[in-house]
C-alpha positions as CSV (number, residue, x, y, z in Angstrom):
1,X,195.8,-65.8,-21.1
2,X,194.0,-62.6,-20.6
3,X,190.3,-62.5,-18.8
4,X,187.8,-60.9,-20.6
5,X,184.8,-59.8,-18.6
6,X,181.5,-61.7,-19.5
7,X,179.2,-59.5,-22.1
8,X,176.0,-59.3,-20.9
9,X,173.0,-61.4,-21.6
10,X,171.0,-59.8,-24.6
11,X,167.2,-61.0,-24.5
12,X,165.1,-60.8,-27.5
13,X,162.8,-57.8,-26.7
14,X,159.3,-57.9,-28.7
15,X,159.3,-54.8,-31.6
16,X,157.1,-51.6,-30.8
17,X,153.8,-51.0,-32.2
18,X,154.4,-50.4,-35.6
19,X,157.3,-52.2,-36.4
20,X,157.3,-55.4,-38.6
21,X,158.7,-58.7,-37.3
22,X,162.0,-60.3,-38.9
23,X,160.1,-63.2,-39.8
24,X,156.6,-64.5,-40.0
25,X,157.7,-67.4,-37.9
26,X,158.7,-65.4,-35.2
27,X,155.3,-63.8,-34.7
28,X,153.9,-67.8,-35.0
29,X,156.1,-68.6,-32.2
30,X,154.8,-65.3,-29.6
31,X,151.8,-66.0,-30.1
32,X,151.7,-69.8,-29.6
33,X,151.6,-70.9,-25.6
34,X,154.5,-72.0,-24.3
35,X,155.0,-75.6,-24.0
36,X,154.7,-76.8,-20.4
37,X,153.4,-73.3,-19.4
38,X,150.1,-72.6,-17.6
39,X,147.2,-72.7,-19.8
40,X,146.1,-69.4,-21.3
41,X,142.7,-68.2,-18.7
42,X,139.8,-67.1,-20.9
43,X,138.9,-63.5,-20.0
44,X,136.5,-63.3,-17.0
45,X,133.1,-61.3,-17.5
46,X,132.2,-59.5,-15.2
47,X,128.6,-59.2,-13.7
48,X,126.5,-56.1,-13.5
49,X,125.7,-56.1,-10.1
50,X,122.0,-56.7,-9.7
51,X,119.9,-53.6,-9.1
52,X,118.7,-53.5,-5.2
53,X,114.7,-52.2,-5.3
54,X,114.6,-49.0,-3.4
55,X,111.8,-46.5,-2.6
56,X,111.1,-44.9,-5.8
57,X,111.7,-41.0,-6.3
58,X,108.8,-39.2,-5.0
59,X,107.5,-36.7,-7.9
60,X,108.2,-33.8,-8.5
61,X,106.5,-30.7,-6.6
62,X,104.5,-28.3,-8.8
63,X,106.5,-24.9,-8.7
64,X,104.5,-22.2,-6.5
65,X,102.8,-19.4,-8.9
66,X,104.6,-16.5,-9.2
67,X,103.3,-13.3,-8.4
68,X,101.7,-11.4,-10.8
69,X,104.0,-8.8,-12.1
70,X,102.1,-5.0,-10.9
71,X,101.3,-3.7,-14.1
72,X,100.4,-0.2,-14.8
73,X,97.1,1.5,-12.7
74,X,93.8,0.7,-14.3
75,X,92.1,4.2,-14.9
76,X,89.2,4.6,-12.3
77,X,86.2,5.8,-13.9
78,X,84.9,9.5,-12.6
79,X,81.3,9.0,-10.7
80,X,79.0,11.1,-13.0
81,X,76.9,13.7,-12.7
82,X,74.2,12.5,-9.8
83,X,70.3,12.0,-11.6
84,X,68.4,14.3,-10.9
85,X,65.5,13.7,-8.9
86,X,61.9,14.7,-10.4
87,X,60.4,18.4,-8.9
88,X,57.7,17.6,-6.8
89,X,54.1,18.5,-7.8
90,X,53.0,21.7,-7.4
91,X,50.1,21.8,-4.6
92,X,46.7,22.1,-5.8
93,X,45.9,26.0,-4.8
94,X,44.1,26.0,-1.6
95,X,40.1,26.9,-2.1
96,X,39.0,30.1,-0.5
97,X,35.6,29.4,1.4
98,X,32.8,32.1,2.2
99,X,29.8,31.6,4.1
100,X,26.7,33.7,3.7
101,X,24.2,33.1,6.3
102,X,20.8,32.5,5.3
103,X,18.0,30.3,6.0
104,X,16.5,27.9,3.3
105,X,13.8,30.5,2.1
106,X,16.2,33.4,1.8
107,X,19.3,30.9,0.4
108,X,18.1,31.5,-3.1
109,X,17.5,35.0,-3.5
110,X,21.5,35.8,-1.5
111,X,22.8,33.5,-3.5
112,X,21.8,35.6,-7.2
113,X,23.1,38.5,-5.5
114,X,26.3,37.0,-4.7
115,X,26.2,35.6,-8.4
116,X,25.8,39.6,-9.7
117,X,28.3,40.9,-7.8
118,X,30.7,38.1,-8.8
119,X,30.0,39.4,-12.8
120,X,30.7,42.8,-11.3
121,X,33.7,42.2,-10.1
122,X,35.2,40.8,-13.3
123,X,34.4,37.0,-13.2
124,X,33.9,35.2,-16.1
125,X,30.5,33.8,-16.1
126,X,31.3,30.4,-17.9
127,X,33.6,29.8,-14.5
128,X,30.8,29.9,-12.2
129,X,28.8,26.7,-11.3
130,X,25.3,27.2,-9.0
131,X,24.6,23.6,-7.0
132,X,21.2,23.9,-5.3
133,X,20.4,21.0,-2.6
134,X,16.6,21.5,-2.5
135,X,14.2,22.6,-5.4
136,X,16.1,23.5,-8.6
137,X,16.9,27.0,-9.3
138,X,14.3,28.7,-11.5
139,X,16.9,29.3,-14.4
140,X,17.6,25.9,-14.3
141,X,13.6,24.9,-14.6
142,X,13.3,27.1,-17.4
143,X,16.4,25.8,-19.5
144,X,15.1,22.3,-19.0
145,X,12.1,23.5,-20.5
146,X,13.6,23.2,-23.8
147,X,14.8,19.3,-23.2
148,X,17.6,18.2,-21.6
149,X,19.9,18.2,-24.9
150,X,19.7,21.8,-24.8
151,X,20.2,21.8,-21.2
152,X,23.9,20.0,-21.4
153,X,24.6,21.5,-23.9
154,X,25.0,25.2,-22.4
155,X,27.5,23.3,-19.8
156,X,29.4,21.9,-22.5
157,X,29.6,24.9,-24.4
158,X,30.6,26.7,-21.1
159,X,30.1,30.6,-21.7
160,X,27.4,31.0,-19.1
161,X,26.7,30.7,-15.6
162,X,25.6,27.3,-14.9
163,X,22.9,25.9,-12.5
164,X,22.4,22.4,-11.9
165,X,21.4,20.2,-8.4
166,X,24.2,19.3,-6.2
167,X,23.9,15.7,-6.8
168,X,25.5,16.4,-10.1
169,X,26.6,13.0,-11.6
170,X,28.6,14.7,-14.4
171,X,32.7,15.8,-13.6
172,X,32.4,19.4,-13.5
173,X,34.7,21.9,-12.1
174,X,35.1,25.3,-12.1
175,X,36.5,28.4,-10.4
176,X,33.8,29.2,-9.0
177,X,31.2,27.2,-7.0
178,X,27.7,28.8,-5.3
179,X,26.1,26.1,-3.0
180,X,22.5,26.9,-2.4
181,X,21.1,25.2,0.9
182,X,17.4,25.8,-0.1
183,X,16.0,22.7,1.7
184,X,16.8,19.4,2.3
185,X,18.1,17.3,5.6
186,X,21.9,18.5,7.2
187,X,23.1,15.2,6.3
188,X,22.2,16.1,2.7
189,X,23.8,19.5,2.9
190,X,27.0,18.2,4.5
191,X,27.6,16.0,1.7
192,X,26.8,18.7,-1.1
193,X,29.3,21.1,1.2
194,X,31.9,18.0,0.3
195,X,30.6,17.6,-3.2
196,X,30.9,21.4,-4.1
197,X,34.3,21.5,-2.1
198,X,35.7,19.4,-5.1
199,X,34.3,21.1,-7.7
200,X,35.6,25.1,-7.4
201,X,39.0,25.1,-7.6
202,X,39.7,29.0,-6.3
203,X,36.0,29.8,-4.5
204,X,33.2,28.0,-2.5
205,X,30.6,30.6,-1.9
206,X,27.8,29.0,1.0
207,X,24.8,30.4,1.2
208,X,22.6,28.7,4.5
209,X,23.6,26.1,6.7
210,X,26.4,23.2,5.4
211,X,29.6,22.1,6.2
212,X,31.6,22.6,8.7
213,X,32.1,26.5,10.0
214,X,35.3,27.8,10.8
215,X,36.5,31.0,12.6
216,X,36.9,33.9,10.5
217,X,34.6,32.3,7.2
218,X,31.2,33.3,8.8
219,X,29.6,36.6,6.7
220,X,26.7,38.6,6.4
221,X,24.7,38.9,3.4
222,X,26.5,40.8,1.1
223,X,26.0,44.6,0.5
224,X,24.8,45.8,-2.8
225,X,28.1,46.6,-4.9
226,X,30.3,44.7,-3.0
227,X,31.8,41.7,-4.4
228,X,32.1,38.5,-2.3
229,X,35.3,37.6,-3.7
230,X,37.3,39.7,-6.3
């Protein structure tokens, strides 16, 4: 009798995904647990592991300012023109001073001959002023005469030659100034010499004894038809 070789075992193999049991009792019977077998486990959860405190994450450091970008030149303004500073003052014209000599009882009568040859020579007679320090010239006597209103009012008006004392309260000045030292104490004198000093603004003619007497400023009397100052 002839020996056939066994056939392999054939298992029942479980269909792929997507392919439909034979029978509805089939997929019952995979599904159910095997009788005698272990018990079907549940599905173990597992546990987050707890979070373990560490030191905390320092903040963050503020980023370092960045340098400003060089942009274009800024214009430089041009200096301007430097101010200019204010011209001095033009100094006040130095007065000429010339000294007649004469004592009190001749002081008078040089001085009108000093005033005549002032006219002569082309002065104007409103710029010269006649400051006596003792009695008052006899022009001035006479104009008073009339009342003082008169009087003042020939020095206001100022087109003649004008005598008054040298204690003269009112602000007068002119060119021309003839001090008269007809009397009085030196102290007196010296301070009508200051007095009539700030008066003329271009001559100080002195006739007698006042003031100080510098080197060069002492003259004669002067000589008919010669002026004392031009």
């Amino acid at each position: 009798m002839p020996v056939f070789p066994e056939e392999p075992e054939i298992h029942e193999s479980l269909p792929g995904p997507g392919v439909p049991f034979p029978r509805e009792s089939d997929a019952q019977a995979l599904n159910a647990p095997a009788t005698g077998g272990a018990p079907a486990t549940a599905p173990t959860t597992v546990a987050a592991p707890a979070t373990v405190p560490g030191p905390r994450p320092a903040s963050p450091r503020p980023a370092p300012p960045r340098a400003a970008r060089p942009g274009p030149p800024l214009p430089i303004p041009k200096p301007g023109p430097a101010p200019r500073r204010p011209a001095p003052a033009p100094a006040a014209p130095e007065v000429e001073v010339q000294r007649i000599a004469a004592t009190p009882a001749q002081a008078l009568e040089h001085a009108d001959d000093a005033i005549d040859l002032l006219l002569d020579a082309g002065r104007d007679p409103g710029t010269i002023l006649v400051l006596t320090v003792g009695e008052a010239h006899p022009w001035q006597q006479h104009e008073l005469s009339f009342g003082e209103e008169r009087y003042w009012a020939q020095l206001a008006d100022g087109g003649d030659v004008f005598y008054a004392d040298a204690a003269l309260a009112r602000p007068v000045r002119r060119e021309v100034v003839v001090l008269v030292v007809n009397g009085g104490t030196p102290a007196r004198a010296a301070e009508a010499y200051t007095e009539a000093l700030g008066r003329a603004t271009a001559l100080l003619v002195v006739c007698g004894e006042a003031g100080p007497a510098a080197a060069g400023t002492v003259a004669a009397a002067p000589a008919a038809g010669r002026p004392v100052n031009a």
